[in-house]
N, C-alpha and C positions, 0 to 999 in steps of 0.2 A: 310954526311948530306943527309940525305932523305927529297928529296923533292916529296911533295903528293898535289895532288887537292884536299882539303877539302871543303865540300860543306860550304855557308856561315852562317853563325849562323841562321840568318834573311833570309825566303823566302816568298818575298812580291809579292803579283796577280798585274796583271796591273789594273786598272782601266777603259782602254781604254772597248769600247763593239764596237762589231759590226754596223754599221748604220738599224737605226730600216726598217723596209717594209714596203709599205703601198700598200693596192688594192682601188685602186681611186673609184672603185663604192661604194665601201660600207660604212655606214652611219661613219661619223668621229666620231658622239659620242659613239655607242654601236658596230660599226661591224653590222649592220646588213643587209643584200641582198636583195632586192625588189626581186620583182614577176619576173620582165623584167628582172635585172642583171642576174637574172638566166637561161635565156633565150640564152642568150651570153657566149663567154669563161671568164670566171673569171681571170683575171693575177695577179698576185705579183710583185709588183715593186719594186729593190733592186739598189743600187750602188756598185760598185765595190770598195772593201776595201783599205785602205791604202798597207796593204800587199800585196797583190794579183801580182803575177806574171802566164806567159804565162803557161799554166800547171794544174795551181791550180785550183780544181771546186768547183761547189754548187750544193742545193740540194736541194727542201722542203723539210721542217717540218710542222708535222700536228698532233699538240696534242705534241706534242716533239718526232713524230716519223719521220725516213724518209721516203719520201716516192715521187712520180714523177721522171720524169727523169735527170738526173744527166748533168749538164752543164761543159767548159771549157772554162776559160779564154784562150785568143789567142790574140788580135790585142789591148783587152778593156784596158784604161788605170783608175788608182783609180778616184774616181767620177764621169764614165761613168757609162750611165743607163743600168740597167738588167733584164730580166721578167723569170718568173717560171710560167707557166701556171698550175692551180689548176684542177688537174683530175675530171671533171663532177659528178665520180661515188663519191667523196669524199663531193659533194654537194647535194647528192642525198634523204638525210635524213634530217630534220628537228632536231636541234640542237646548241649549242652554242658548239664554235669550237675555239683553238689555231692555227694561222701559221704564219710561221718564214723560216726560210733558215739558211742553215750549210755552213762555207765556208772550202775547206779542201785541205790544202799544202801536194799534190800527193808525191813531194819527200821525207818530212820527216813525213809525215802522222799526220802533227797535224791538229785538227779540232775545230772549234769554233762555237758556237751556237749563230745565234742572236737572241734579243729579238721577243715576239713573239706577234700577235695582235689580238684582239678577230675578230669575225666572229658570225653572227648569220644565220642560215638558220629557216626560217618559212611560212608553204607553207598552214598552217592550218588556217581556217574561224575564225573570232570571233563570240563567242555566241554558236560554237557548234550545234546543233539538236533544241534549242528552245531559242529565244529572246522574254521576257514577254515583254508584252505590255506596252505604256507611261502609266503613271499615273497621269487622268487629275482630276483637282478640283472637290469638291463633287457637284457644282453648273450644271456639266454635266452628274451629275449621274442620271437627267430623260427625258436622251434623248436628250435633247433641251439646247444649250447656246444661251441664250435673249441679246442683246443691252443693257437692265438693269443690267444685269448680268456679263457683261463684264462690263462694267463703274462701277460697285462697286470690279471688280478685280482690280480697276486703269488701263483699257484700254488694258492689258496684261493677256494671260492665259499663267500659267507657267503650266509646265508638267516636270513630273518625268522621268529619263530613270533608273530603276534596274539597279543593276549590274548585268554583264552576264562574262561568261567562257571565259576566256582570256582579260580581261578588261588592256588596259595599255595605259600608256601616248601615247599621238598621233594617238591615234583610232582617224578617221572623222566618225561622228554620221551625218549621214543627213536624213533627216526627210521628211516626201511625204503625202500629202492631197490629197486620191485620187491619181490622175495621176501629180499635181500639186508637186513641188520641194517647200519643206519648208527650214525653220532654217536649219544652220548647225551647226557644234561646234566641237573642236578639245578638247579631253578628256587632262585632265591637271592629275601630280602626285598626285595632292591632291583629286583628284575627286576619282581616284582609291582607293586611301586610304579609303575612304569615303563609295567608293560601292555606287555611285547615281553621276547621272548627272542631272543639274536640265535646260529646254531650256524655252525659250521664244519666243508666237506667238503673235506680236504686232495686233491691232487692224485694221492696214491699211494692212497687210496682210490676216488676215480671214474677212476684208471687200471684198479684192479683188477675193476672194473664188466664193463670191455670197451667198446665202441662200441656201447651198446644204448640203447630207448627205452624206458622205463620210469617208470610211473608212480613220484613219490615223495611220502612222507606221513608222517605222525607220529603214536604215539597219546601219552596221557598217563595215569601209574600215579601213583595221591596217595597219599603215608603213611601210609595206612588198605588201602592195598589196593585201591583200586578202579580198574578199568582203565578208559579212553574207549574210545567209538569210535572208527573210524579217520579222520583228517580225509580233505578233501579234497585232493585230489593234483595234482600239477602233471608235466606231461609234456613233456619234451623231449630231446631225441636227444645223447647224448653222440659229439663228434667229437675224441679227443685224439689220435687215433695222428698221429704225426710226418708232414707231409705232404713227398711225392717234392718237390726241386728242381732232378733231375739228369734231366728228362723231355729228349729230342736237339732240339737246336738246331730253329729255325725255317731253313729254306731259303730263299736269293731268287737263283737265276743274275743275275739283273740287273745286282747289285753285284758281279760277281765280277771285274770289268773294275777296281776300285777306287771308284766310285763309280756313287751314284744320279743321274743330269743327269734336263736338262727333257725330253727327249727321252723318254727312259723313263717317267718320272710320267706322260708326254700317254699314252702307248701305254698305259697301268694297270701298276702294278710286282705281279709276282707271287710272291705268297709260299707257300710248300712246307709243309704242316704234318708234319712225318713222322709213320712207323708210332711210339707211344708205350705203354707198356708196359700188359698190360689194356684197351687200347682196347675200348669197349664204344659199341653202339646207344643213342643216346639220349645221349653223352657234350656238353656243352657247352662247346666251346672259345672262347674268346677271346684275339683275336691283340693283342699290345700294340706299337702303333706310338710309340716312347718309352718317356709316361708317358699316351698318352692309347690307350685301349680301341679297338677295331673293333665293329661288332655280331656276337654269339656266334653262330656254328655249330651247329646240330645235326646228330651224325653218322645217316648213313642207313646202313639195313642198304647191308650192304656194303663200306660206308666203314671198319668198323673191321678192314679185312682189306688192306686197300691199302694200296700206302706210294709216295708220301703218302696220308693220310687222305683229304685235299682239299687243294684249291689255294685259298688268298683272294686277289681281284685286289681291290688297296690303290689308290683312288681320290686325284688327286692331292690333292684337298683335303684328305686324312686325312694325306697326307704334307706338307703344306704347316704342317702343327700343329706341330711339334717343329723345324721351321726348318732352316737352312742345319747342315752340324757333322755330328760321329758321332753316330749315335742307335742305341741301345743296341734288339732285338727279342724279343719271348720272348710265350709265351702260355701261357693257365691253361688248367685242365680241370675242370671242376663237374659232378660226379653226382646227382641228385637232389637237386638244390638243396646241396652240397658241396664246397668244393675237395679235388680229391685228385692235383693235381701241378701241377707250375710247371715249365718249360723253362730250360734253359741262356741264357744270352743271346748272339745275334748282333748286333753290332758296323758299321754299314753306315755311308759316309758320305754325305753328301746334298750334294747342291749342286743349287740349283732359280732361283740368280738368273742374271738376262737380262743381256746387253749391252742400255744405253737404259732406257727403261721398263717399269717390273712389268707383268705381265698380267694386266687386270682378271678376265679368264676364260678361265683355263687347260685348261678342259674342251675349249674349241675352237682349234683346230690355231692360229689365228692370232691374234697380238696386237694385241688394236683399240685400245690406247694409240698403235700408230702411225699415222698418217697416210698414207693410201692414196697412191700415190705419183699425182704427174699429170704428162701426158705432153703436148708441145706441139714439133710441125713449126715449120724454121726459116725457113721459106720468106719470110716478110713478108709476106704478105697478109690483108688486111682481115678478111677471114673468117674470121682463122683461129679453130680454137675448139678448146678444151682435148678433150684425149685423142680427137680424131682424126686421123689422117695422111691429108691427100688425096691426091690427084692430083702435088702441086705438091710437097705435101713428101718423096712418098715417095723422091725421087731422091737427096734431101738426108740429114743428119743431124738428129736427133732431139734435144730437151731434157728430162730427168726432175727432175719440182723432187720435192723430200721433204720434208717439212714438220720443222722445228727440234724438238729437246725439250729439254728443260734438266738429262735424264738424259742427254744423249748423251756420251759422253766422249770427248778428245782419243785418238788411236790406234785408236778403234772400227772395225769396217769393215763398207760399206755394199755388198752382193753386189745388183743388180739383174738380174732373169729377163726374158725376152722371150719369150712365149708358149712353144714348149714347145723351144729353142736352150739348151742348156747349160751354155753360156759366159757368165758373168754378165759386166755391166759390173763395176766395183769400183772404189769407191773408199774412200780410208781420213782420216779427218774428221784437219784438223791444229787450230793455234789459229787460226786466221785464222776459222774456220768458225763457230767459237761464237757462239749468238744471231740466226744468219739461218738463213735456209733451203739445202739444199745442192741444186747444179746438176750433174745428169750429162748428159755426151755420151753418146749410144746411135749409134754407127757406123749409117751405113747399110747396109754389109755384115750387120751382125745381124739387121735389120726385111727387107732383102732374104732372105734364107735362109728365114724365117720365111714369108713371103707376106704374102700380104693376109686379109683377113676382119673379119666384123662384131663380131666378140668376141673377140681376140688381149688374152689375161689377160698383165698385167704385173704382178710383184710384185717386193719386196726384202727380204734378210735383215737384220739385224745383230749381230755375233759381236764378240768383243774379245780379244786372244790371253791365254791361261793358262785362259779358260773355255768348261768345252767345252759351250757352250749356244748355242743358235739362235731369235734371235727374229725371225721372221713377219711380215711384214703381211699386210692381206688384198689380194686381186687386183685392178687395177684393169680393167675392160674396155674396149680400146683398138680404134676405127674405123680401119683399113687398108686404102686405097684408093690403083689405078696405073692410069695411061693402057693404050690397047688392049684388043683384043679377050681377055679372060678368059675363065677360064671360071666356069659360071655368071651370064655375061653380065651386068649393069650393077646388078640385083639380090643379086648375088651368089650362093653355093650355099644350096640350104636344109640343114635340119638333119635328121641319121639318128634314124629312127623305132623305136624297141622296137616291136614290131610283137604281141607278148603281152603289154603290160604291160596289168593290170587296170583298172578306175577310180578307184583309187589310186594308180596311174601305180606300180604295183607288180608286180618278178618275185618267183616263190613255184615250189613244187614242184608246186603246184594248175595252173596256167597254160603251165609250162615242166618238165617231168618229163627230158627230153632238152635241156637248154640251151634256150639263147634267140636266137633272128633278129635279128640290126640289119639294117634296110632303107636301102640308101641312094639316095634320089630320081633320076631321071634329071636331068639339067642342060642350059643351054645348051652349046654348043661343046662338047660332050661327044666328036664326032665328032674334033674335032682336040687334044684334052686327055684322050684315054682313061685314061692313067695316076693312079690313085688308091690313095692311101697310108692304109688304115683303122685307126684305133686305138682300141680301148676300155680300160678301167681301173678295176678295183676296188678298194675301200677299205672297210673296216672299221675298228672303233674300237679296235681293238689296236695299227691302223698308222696312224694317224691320216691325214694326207695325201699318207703315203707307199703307193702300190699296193702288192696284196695280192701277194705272192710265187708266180708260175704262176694271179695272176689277171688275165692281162690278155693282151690278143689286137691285136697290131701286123703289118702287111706289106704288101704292095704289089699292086695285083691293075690289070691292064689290061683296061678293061672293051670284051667283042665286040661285033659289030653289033647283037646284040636286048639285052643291057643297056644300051648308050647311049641306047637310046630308054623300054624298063620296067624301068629302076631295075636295083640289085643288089642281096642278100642275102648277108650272115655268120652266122656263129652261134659263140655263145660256149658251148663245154662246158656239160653238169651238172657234172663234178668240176670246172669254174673257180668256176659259181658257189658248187660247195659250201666250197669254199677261202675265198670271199669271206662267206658265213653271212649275217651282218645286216652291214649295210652300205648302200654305195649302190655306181651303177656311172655312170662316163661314154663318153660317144662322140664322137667325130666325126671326119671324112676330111679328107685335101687330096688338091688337085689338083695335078699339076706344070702350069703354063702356059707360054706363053713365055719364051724364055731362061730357064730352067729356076725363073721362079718361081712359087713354092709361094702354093695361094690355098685358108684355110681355111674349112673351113664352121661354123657354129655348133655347141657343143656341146649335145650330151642331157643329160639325168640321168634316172635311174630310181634307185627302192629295190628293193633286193636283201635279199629275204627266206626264205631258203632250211630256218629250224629247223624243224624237227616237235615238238608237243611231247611232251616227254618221251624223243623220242629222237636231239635237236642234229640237227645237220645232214649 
């Protein structure tokens, strides 16, 4: 019988393994080595195997190779502690790394590998060479986050971080205002996923900022220790402190009567900015008519020392925006591109509708929706011809036709002027009137009083009672002509001459330094009609066609034997025409004629141009 060792059908591995390693500095979940671990010897912690007798060594493994110096059991028994110290040069690289330990029975040479544990070495910055900058709301994309602006973000500006090169779970992102330590936040897996971190600066933080301008940025520190650079920074000026809305009311005398009329709007309604707290050089106000703006002010030296600051004269068209009604006044104040106060509001009411028809252009005194009134003698004769009175009619009564509108309204009233007599006609529209045109009698007592002349302006108002508005026509120029000898004889008078006005038919302080000359021509029959009544009148854009108040020069002067024949001379003040400023000015005389009537001459016009610049008039 042969007996043999044959090996057993079945050759089963143990299951048993090595006890695992572990290097207590480094992170349990990845392996991985801080900044500082690396600073120090790295070890490997092992236990001594079950097997293990006096003899037997160990070894690193690194990656599954050997490598370190080779150890020997001697005194250790199984489940005493063992170290491998990890060669410097083998942590010298940045990388992900296996290591383990080999255990190996010296006498029959067998060897065992335990399991092995990862290791991360990473000694590199995050973000690399450039970290873009947060990415804040578009509400600081001009420069400036408001108090308004943060309370319509809900109290919180959030900001974007990019993702940057090397982005991973556990990056601390911390954030710097200026010199000042912001928000932090520890970068989560899903953030990386994402590529964006999104942080938040609460309001009781950028309060405690203060109102400054300061760059803001972020670096990033990864789990390993290694810090970024600083990113790019984004700069915009924090505006949160509370803005004044108790800055003193706007001023306007105008309304202090109860309301704004047409009247006012034509003349410019002026409005008072008062002295407001801090007033500074360079402050930008804007006055709010309503809801709609003026164009902003800038104060000049000086102006923030006056009270008012300035006066804004509010054009009617800017008043015509917010319509009929109370309209609420207030204006803002902006410092370097800032709001830093709002005013109280003044309460004004407006009324700017006409009796009859709107006025296409309320900039000029008269409303050319209406129809220039026309004027026609009743005499019956063949000749007769619209808006002259001859000979024939002037004994008579006159006819004024007015042209219909379909704004007219029953109870309106039609005021008719006759050159420059006081006493309008009047009449007051019933319903019979609707749809035609209306007829007035002008007495010949009015045309008589008036004279004669080649340009006796007729015009008409029309008003309506509860509003206190006045609408305008413009003047019609009416031929006035009487039997006998006149004066000015059959041509009638000529018209008074500015006798300084420039080639722009202009007075100025350059041509007139002591007022100005009116010249008035000699005439026919001057010799038995000496008596001459001269009137001039100025007007400016504050008084629209009402003369300037002590700008105007009216009286009676009986001219001697050497004026009848060269003419006469007046003169109008310097302080008249300073009172008048820009404007225009008119002239012209009558004559008393027979039976005491009045025969007038044609009027002048000149521009009155009195500012200097820079220092009015």
């Amino acid at each position: 019988m042969c007996n043999s060792h044959q090996p057993p059908l079945v050759t089963r591995r143990s299951n048993k393994a090595l006890p695992i390693p572990n290097v207590p500095v480094a992170d349990p979940i990845d392996g991985l080595l801080t900044l500082e671990d690396l600073q120090q010897p790295v070890v490997l912690n092992l236990v001594v195997w079950p097997e293990a007798a006096v003899g037997h060594s160990y070894q690193l493994t690194w990656n599954s190779v050997l490598t370190g110096e080779k150890k020997y059991i001697t005194t250790e028994q199984p489940g005493d502690a063992l170290t491998l110290d990890i060669p410097p040069g083998l942590l010298a690289s940045d990388g992900n790394y296996d290591a383990g330990y080999v255990a190996i029975n010296e006498v029959g040479g067998q060897i065992a590998y335990s399991p092995e544990i990862p290791l991360i070495v990473d000694r590199t910055a995050p973000g690399g060479t450039l970290l873009a900058a947060m990415v804040f709301p578009i509400e600081t994309h001009d420069g400036v986050l408001t108090s308004a602006e943060l309370t319509a973000l809900g109290d919180v500006l959030t900001t974007e971080v990019p993702g940057y090169t090397g982005m991973a779970w556990g990056d601390r992102i911390r954030t710097f205002w200026g010199d000042v330590v912001g928000p932090e936040h520890t970068v989560t897996t899903s953030e990386v996923n994402e590529d964006l971190v999104m942080l938040n600066f609460t309001r009781a933080f950028l309060e405690s900022l203060g109102d400054v301008e300061e760059p803001a940025y972020f670096t990033v520190t990864d789990r390993a220790g290694n810090v970024s650079i600083n990113s790019l920074s984004k700069t915009f000026k924090l505006f949160l402190q509370e803005i004044p809305q108790d800055y003193p009311a706007p001023v306007c005398v105008q309304a202090d009567d109860g309301v704004i009329d047409d009247a006012d709007a034509r003349a410019t309604v002026a409005v008072d900015i008062p002295q407001y707290p801090n007033a500074q050089v360079g402050d930008k106000v804007t006055l709010y008519w309503g809801s709609n703006p003026l164009p902003e002010v800038t104060l000049q030296a000086g102006d923030e020392t006056s009270d008012p600051v300035f006066t804004l004269n509010v054009p009617y068209a800017a008043i015509t925006l917010s319509g009929d009604g109370d309209v609420d006044l207030h204006y803002e104040v902006r410092r370097n591109e800032l709001a830093v106060g709002s005013s109280l509001r003044l309460s004004v009411n407006v009324n700017l509708t006409l009796a009859g028809p709107q006025d296409p252009d309320p900039e000029t005194p008269e409303n050319e929706a209406l129809d220039l009134p026309i004027i026609r003698g009743t005499s019956g004769n063949p000749n007769n011809e619209d808006n002259v009175i001859d000979e024939d009619d002037f004994l008579l009564e006159a006819t004024a036709v007015i042209g219909w509108k379909d704004e007219f309204a029953i109870s309106d009233r039609i005021s008719l002027y006759w050159g420059s007599q006081t006493m309008p006609v009047v009449y007051t529209l019933r319903s019979s009137d609707i749809d035609r045109d209306l007829l007035l009698t002008i007495p010949n007592e009015l045309m008589a009083a008036e004279g004669t002349g080649d340009a006796i302006k007729v015009a008409y108002t029309v008003t309506h009672a509860g509003n206190p508005n006045t609408s305008r026509s413009a003047a019609q120029n009416v031929i006035v002509r009487s039997q006998g000898e006149l004066p000015g004889g059959p041509d009638g008078l000529l018209r008074p001459v500015f006798t300084n006005a420039n080639q722009y038919n202009a007075i100025s302080p350059v041509n007139s330094p002591d007022g100005t000359p009116i010249f008035i021509p000699a005439y026919i029959n001057a010799d038995k009609y000496p008596r001459v009544s001269v009137v001039f009148h100025g007007y400016n854009r504050a008084n629209g066609d009402t003369p300037v108040p002590g700008g105007s020069v009216e009286f009676t002067h009986v001219l001697d034997e050497f004026e009848q024949v060269d003419g006469y001379s007046f003169r109008v003040t310097a302080q008249q025409l300073s009172l008048i400023c820009e404007g225009r000015g008119e002239a012209y005389y009558r004559v008393e004629g027979p039976d005491g009537l009045m025969v007038n001459s044609p009027t002048t016009e000149v521009i009155i141009t009195m500012a200097i610049p820079g220092q009015g008039c």
